[in-house]
PQR file with spaces between the fields and no chain letter, atoms N, CA, C, O and H, PARSE charges and radii, in Angstrom:
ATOM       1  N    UNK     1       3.489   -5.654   17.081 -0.4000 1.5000
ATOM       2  CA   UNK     1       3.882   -4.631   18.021 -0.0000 2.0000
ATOM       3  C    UNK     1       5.138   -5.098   18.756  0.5500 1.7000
ATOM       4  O    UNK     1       5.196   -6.285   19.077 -0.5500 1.4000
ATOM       5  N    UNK     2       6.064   -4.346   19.028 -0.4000 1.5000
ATOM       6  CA   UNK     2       7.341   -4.598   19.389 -0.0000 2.0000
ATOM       7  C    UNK     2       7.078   -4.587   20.679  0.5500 1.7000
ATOM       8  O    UNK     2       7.337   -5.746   21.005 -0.5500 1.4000
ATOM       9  H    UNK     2       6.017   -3.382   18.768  0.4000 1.0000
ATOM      10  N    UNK     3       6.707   -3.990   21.694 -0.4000 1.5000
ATOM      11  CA   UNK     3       7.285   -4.149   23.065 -0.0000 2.0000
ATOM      12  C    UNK     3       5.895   -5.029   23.476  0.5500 1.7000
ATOM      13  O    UNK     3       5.853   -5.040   24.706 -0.5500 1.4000
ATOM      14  H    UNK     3       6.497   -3.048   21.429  0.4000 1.0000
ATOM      15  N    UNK     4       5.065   -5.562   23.072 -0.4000 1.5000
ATOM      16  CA   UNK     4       3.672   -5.960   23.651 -0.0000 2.0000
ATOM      17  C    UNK     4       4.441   -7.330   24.769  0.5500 1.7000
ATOM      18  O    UNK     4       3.813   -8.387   24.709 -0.5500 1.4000
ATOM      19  H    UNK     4       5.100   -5.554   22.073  0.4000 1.0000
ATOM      20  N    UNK     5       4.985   -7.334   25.183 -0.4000 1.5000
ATOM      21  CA   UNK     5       5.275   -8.782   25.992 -0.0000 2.0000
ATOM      22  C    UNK     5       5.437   -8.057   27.260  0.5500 1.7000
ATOM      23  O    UNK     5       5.004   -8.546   28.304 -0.5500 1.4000
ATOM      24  H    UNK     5       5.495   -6.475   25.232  0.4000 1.0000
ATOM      25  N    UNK     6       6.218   -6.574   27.225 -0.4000 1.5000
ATOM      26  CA   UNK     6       7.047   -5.903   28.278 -0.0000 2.0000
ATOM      27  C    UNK     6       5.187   -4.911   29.102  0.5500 1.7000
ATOM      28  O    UNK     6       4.731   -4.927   30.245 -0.5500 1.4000
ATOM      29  H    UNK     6       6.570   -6.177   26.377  0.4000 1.0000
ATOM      30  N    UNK     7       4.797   -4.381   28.106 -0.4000 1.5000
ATOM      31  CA   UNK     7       3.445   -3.849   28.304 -0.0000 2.0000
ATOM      32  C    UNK     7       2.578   -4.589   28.887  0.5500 1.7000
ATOM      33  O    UNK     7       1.726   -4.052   29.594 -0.5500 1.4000
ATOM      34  H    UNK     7       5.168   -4.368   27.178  0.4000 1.0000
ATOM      35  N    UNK     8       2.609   -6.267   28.683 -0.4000 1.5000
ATOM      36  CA   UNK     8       1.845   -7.162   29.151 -0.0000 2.0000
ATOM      37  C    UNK     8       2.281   -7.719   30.489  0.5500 1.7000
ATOM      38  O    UNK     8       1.530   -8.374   31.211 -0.5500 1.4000
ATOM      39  H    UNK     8       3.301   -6.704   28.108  0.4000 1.0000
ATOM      40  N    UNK     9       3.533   -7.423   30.779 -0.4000 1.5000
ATOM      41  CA   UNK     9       4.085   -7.474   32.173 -0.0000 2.0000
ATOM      42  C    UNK     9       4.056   -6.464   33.002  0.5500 1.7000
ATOM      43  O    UNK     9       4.256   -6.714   34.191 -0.5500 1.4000
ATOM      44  H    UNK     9       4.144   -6.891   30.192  0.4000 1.0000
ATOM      45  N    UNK    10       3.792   -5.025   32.567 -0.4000 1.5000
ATOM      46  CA   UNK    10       3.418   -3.917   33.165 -0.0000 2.0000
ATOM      47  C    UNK    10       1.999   -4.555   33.892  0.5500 1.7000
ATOM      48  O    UNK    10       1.865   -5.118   34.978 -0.5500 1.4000
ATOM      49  H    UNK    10       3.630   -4.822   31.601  0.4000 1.0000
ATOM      50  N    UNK    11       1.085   -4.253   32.918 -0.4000 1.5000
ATOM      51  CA   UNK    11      -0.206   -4.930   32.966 -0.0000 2.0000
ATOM      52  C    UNK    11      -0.359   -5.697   33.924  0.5500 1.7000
ATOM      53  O    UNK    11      -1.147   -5.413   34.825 -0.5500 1.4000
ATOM      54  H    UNK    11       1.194   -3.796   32.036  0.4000 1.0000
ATOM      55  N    UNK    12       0.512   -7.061   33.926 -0.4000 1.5000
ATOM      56  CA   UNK    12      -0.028   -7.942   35.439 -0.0000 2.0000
ATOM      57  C    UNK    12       0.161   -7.490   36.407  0.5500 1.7000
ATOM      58  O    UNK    12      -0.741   -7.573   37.241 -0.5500 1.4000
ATOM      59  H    UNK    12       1.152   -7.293   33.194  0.4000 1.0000
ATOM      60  N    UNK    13       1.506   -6.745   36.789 -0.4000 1.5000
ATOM      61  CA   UNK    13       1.863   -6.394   37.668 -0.0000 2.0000
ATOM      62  C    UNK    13       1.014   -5.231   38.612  0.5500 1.7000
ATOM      63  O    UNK    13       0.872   -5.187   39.834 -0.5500 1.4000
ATOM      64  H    UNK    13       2.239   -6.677   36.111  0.4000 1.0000
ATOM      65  N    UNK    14       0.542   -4.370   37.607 -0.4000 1.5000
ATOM      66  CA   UNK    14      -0.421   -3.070   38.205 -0.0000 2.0000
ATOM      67  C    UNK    14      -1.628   -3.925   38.629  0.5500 1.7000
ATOM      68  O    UNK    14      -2.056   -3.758   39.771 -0.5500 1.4000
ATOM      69  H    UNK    14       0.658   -4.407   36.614  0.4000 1.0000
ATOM      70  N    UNK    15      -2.212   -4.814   37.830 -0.4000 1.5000
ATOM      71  CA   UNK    15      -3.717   -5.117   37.733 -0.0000 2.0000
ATOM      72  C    UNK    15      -3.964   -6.545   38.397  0.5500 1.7000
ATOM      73  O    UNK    15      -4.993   -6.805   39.020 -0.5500 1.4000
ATOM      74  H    UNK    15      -1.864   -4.950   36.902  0.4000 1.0000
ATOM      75  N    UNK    16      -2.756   -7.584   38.170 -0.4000 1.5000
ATOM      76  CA   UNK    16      -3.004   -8.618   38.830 -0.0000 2.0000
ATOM      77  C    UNK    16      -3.688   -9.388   37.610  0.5500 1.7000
ATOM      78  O    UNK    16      -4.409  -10.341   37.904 -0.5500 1.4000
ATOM      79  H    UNK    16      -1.920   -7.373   37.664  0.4000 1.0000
ATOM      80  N    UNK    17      -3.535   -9.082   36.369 -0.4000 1.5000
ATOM      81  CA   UNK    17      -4.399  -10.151   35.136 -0.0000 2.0000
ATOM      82  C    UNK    17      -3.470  -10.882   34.963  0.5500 1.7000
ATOM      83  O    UNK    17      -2.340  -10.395   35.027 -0.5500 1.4000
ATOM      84  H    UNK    17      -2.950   -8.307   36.130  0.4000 1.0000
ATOM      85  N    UNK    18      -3.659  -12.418   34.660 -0.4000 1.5000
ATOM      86  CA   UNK    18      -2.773  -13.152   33.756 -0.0000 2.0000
ATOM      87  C    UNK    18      -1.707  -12.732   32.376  0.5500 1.7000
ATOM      88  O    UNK    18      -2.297  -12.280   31.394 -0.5500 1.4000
ATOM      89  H    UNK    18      -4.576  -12.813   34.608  0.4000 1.0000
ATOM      90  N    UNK    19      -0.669  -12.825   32.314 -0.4000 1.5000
ATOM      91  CA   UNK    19      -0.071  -12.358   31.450 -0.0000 2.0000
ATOM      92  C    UNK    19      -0.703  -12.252   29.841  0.5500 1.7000
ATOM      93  O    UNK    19      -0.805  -11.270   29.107 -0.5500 1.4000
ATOM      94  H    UNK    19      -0.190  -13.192   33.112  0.4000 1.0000
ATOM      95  N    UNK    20      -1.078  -13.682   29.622 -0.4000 1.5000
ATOM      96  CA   UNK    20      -2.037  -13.584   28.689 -0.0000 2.0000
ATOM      97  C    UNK    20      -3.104  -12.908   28.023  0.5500 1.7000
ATOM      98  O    UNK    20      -3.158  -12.629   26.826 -0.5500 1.4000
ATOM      99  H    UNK    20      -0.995  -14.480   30.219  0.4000 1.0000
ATOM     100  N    UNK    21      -4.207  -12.598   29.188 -0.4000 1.5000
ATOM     101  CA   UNK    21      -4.599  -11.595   29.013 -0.0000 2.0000
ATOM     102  C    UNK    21      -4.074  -10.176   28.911  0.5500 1.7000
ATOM     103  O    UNK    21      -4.181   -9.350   28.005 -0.5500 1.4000
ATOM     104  H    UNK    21      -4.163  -12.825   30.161  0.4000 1.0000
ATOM     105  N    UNK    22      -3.591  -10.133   29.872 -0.4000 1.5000
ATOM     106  CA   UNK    22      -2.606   -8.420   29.487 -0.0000 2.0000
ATOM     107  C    UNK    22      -2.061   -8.369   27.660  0.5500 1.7000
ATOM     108  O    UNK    22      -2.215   -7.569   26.737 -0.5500 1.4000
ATOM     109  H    UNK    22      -3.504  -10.805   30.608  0.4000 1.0000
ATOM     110  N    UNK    23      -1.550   -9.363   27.789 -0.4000 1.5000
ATOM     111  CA   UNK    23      -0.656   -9.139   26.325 -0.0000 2.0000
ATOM     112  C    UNK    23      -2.088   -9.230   25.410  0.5500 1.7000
ATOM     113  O    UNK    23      -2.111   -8.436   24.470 -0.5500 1.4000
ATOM     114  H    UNK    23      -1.424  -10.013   28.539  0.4000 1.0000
ATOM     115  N    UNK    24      -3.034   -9.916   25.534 -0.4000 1.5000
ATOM     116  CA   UNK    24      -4.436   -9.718   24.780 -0.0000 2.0000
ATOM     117  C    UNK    24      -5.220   -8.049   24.838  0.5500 1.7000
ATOM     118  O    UNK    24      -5.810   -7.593   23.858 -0.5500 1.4000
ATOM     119  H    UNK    24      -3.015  -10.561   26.298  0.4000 1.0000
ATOM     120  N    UNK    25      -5.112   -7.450   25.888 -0.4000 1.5000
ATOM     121  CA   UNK    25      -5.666   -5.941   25.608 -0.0000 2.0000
ATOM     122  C    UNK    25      -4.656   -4.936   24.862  0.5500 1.7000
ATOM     123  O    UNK    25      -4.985   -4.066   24.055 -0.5500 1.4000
ATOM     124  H    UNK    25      -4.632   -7.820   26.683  0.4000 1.0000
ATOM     125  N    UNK    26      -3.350   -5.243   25.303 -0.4000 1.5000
ATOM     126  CA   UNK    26      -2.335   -4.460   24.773 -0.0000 2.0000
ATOM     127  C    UNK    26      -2.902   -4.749   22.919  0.5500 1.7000
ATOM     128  O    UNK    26      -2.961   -3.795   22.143 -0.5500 1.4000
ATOM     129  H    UNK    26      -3.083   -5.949   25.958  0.4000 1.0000
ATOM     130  N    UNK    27      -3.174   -5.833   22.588 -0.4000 1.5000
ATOM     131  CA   UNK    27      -2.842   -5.973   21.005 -0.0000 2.0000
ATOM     132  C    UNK    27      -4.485   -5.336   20.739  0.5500 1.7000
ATOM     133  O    UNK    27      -4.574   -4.492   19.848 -0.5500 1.4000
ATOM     134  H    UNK    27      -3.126   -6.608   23.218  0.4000 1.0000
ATOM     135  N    UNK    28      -5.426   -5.619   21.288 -0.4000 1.5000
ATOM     136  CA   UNK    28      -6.774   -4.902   21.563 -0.0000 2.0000
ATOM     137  C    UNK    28      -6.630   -3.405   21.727  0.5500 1.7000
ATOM     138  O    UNK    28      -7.475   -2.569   21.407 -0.5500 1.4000
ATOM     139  H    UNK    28      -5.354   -6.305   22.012  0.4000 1.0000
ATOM     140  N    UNK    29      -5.581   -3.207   22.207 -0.4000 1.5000
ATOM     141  CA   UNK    29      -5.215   -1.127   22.309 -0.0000 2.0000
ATOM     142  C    UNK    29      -4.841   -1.065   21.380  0.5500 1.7000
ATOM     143  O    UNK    29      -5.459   -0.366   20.577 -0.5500 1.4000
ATOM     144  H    UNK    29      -4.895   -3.887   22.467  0.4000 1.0000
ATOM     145  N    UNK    30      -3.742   -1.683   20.995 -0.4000 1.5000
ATOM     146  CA   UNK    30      -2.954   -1.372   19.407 -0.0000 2.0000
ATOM     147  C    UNK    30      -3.853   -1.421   18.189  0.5500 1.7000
ATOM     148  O    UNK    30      -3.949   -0.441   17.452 -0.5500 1.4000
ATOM     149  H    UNK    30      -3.240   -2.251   21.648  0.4000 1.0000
ATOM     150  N    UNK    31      -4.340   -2.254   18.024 -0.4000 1.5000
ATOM     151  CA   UNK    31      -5.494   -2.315   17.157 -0.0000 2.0000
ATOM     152  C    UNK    31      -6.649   -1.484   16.949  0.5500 1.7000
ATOM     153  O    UNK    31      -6.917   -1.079   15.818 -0.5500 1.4000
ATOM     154  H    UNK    31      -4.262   -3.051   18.624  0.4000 1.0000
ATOM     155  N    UNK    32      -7.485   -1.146   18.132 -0.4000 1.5000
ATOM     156  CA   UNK    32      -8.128    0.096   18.165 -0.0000 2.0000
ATOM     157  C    UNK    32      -7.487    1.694   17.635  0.5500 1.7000
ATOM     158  O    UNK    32      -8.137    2.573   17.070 -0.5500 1.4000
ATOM     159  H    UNK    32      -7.267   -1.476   19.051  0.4000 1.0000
ATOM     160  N    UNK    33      -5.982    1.734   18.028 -0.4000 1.5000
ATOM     161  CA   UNK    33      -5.166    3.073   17.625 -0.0000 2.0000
ATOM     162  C    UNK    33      -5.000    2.913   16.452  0.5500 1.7000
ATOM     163  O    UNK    33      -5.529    3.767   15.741 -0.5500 1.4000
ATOM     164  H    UNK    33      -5.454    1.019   18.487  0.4000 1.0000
ATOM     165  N    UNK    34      -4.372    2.009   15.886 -0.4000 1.5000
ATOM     166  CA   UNK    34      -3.953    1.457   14.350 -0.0000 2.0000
ATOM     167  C    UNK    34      -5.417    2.234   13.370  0.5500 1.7000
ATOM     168  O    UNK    34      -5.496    3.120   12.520 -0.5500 1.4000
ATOM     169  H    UNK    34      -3.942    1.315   16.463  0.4000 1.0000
ATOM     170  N    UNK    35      -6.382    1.340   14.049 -0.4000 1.5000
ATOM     171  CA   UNK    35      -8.079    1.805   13.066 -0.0000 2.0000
ATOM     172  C    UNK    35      -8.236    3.089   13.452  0.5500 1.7000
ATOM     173  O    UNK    35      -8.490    3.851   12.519 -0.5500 1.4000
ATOM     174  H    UNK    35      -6.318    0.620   14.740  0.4000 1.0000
ATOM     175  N    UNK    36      -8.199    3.361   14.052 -0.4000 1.5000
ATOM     176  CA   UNK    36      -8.179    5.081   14.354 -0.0000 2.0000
ATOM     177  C    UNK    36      -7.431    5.653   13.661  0.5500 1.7000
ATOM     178  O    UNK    36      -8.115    6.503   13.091 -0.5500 1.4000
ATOM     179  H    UNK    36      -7.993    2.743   14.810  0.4000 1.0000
ATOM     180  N    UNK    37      -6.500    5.724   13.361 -0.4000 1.5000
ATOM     181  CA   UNK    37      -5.422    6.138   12.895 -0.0000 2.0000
ATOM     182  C    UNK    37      -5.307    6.413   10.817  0.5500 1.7000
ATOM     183  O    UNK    37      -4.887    7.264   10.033 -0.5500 1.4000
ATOM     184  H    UNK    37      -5.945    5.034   13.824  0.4000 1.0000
ATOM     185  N    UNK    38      -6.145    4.751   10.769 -0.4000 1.5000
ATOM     186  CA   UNK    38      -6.191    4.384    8.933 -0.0000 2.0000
ATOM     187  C    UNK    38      -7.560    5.353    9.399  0.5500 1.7000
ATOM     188  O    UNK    38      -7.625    6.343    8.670 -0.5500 1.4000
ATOM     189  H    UNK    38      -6.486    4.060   11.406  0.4000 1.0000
ATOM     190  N    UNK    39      -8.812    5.302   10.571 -0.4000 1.5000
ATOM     191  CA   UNK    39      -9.565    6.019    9.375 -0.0000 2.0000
ATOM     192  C    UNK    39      -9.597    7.471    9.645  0.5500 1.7000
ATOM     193  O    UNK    39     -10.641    8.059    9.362 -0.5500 1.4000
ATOM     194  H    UNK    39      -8.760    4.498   11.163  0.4000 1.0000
ATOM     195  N    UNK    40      -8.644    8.118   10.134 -0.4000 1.5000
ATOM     196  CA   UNK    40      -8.348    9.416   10.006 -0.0000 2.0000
ATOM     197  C    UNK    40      -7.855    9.735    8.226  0.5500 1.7000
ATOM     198  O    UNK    40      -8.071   10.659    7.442 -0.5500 1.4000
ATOM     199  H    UNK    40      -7.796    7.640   10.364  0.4000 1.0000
ATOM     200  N    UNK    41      -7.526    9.162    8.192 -0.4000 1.5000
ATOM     201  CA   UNK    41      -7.181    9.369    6.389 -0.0000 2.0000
ATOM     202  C    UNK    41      -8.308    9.784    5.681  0.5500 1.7000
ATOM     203  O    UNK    41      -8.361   10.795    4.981 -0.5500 1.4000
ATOM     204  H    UNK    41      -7.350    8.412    8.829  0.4000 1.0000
ATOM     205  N    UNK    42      -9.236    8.960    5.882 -0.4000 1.5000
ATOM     206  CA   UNK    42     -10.585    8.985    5.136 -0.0000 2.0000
ATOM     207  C    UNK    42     -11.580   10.210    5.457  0.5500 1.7000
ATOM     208  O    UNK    42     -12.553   10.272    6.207 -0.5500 1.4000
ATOM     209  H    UNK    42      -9.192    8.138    6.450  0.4000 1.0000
ATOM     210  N    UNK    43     -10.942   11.215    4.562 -0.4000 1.5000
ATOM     211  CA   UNK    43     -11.654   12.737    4.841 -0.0000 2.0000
ATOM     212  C    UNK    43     -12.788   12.443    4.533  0.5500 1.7000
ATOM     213  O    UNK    43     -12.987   11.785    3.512 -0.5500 1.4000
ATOM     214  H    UNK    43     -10.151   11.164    3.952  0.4000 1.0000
ATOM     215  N    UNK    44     -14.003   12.935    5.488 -0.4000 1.5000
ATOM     216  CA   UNK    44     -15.425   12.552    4.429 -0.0000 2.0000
ATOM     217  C    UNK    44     -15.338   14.133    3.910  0.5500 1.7000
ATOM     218  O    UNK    44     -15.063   14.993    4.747 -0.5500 1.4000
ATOM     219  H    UNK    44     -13.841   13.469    6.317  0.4000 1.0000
ATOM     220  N    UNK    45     -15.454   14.318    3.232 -0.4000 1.5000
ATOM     221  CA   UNK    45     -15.360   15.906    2.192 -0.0000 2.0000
ATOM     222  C    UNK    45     -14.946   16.241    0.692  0.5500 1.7000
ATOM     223  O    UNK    45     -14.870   15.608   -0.361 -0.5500 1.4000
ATOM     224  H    UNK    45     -15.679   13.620    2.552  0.4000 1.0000
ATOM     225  N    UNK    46     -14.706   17.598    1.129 -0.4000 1.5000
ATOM     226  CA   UNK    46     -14.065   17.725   -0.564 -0.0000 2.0000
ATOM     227  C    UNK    46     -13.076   19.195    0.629  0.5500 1.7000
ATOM     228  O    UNK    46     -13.191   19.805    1.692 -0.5500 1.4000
ATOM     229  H    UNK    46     -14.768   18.112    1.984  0.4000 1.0000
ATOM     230  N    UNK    47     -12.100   19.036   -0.676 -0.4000 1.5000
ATOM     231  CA   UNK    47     -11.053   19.836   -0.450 -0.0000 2.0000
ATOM     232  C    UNK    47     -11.112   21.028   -1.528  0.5500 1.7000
ATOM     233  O    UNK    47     -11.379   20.666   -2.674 -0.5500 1.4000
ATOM     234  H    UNK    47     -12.007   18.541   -1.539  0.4000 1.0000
ATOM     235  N    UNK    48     -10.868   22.588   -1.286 -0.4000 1.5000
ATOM     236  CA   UNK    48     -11.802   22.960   -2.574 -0.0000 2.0000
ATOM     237  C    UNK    48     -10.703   24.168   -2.461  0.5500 1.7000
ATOM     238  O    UNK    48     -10.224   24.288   -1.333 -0.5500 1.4000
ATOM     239  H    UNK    48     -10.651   22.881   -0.356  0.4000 1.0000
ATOM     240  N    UNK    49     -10.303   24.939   -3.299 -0.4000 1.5000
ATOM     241  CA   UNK    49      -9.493   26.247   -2.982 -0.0000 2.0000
ATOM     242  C    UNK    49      -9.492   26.902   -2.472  0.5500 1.7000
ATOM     243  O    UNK    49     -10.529   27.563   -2.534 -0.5500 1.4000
ATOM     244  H    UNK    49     -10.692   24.842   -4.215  0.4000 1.0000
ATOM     245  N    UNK    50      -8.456   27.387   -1.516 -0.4000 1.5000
ATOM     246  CA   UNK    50      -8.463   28.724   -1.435 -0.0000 2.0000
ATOM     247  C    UNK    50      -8.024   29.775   -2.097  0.5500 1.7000
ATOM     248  O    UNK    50      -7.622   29.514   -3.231 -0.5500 1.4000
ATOM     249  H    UNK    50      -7.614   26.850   -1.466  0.4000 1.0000
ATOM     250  N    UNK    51      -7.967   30.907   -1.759 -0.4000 1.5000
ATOM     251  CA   UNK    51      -7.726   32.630   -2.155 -0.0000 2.0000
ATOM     252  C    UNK    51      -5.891   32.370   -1.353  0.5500 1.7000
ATOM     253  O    UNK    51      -5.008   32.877   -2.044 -0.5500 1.4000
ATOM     254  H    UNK    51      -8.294   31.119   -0.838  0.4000 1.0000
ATOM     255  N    UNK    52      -5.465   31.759   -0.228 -0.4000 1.5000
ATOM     256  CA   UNK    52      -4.493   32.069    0.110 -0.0000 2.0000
ATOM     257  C    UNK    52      -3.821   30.274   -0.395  0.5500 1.7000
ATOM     258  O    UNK    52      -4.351   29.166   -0.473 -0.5500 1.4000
ATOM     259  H    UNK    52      -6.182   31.347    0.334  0.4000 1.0000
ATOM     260  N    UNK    53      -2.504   30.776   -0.628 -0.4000 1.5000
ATOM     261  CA   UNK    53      -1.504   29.643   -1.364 -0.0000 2.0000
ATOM     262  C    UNK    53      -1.178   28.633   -0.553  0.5500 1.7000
ATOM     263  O    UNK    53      -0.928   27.468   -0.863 -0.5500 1.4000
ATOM     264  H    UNK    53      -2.072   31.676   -0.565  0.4000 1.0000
ATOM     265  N    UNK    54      -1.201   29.430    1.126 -0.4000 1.5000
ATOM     266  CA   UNK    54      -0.685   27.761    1.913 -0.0000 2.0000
ATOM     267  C    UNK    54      -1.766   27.652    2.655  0.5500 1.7000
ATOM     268  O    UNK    54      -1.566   27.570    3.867 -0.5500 1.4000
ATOM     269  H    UNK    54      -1.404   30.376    1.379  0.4000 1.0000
ATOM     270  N    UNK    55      -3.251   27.618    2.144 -0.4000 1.5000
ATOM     271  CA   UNK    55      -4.386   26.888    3.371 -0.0000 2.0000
ATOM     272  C    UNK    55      -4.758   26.427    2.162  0.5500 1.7000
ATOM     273  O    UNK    55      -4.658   26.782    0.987 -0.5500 1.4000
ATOM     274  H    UNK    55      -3.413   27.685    1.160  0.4000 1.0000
ATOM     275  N    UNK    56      -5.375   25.229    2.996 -0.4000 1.5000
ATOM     276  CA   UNK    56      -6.963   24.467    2.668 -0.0000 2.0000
ATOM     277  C    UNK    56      -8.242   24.780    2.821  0.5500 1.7000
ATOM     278  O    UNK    56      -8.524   25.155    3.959 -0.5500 1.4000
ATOM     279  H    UNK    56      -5.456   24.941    3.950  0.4000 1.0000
ATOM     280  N    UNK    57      -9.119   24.750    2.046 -0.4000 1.5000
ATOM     281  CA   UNK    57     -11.013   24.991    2.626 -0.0000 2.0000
ATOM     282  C    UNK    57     -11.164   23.433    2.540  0.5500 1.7000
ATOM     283  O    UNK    57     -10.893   22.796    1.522 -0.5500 1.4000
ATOM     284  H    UNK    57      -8.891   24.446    1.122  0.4000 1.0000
ATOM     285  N    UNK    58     -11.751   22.729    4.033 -0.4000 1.5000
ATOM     286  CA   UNK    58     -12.498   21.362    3.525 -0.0000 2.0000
ATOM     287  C    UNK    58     -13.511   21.642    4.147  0.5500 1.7000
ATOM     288  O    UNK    58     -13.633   22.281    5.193 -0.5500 1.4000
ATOM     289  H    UNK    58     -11.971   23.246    4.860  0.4000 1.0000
ATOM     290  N    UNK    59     -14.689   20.887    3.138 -0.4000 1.5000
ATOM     291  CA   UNK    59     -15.891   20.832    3.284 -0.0000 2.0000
ATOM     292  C    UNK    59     -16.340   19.516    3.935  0.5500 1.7000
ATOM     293  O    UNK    59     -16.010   18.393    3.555 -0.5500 1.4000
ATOM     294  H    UNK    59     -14.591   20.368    2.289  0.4000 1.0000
ATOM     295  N    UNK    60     -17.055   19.783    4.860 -0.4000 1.5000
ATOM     296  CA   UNK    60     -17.483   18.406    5.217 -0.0000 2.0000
ATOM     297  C    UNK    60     -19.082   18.280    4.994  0.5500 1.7000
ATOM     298  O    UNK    60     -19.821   19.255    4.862 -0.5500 1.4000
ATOM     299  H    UNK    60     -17.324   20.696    5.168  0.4000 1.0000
ATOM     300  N    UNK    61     -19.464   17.053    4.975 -0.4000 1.5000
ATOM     301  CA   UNK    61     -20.776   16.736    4.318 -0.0000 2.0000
ATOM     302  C    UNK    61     -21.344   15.510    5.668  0.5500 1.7000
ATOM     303  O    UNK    61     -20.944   14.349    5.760 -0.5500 1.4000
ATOM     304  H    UNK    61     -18.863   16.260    5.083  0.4000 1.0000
ATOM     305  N    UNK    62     -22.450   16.259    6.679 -0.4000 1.5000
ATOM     306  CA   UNK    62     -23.004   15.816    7.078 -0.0000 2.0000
ATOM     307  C    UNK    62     -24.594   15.762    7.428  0.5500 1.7000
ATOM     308  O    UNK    62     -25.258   16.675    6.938 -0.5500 1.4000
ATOM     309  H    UNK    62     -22.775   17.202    6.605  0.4000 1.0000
ATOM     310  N    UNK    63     -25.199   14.916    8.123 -0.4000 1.5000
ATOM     311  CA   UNK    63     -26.369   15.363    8.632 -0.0000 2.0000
ATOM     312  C    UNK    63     -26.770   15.871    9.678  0.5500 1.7000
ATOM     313  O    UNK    63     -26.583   15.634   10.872 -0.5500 1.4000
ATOM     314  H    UNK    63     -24.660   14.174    8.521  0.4000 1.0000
ATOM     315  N    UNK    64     -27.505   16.802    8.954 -0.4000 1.5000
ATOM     316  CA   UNK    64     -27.864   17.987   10.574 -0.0000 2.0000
ATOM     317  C    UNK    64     -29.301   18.212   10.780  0.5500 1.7000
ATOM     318  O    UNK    64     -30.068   18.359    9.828 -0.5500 1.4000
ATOM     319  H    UNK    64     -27.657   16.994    7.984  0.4000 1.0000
ATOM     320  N    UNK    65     -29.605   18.234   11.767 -0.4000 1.5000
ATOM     321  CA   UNK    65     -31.005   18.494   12.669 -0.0000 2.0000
ATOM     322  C    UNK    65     -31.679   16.758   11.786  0.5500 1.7000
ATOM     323  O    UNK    65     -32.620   16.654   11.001 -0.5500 1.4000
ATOM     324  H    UNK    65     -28.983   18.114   12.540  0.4000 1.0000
ATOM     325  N    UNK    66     -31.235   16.226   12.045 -0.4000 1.5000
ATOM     326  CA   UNK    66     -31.919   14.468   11.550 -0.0000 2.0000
ATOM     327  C    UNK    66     -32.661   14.482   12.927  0.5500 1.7000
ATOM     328  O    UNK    66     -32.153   14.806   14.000 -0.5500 1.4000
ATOM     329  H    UNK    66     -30.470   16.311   12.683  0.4000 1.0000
ATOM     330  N    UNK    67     -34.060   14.040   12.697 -0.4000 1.5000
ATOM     331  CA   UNK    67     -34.780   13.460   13.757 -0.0000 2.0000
ATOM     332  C    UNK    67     -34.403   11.946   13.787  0.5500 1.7000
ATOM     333  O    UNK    67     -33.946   11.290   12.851 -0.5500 1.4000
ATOM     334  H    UNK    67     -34.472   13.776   11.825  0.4000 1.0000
ATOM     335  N    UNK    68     -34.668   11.553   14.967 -0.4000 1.5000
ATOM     336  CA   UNK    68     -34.229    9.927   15.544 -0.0000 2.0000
ATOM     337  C    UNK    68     -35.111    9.297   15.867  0.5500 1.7000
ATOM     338  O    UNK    68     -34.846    8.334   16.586 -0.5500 1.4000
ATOM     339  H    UNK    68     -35.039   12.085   15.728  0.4000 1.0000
ATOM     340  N    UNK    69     -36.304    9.501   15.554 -0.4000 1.5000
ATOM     341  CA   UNK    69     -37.498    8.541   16.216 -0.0000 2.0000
ATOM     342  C    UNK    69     -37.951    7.383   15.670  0.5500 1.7000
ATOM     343  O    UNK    69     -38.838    6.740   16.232 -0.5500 1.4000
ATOM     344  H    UNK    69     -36.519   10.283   14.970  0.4000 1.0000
């Protein structure tokens, strides 16, 4: 991450954490967005035709009314 040093000096300054740490959540934020991000890719579905030329139908495949006990 390019600015994580400048973010980590934001960080002390608002919060009063050691720089260290600051620059440790910043790469802890980045990282969380990053995985968010790869698993947005991962459609759970199927993608299936439509009737019109510029949409999509996706199907998604989950579980519903699951008891939890």
């Amino acid at each position: 991450m390019a600015n994580k040093e400048e973010l980590g000096q934001l960080i002390t300054l608002e919060q009063g954490k050691p720089l260290k740490e600051a620059i440790g959540e910043v790469n802890y934020g980045a990282a969380f967005i990053e995985y968010s991000a790869e698993e947005a890719k991962c459609v759970y579905g199927d993608i299936i035709p439509s009737p019109l030329a510029d949409r999509r139908l996706l199907v998604l495949k989950q579980v519903w009314n699951k008891a939890y006990w």
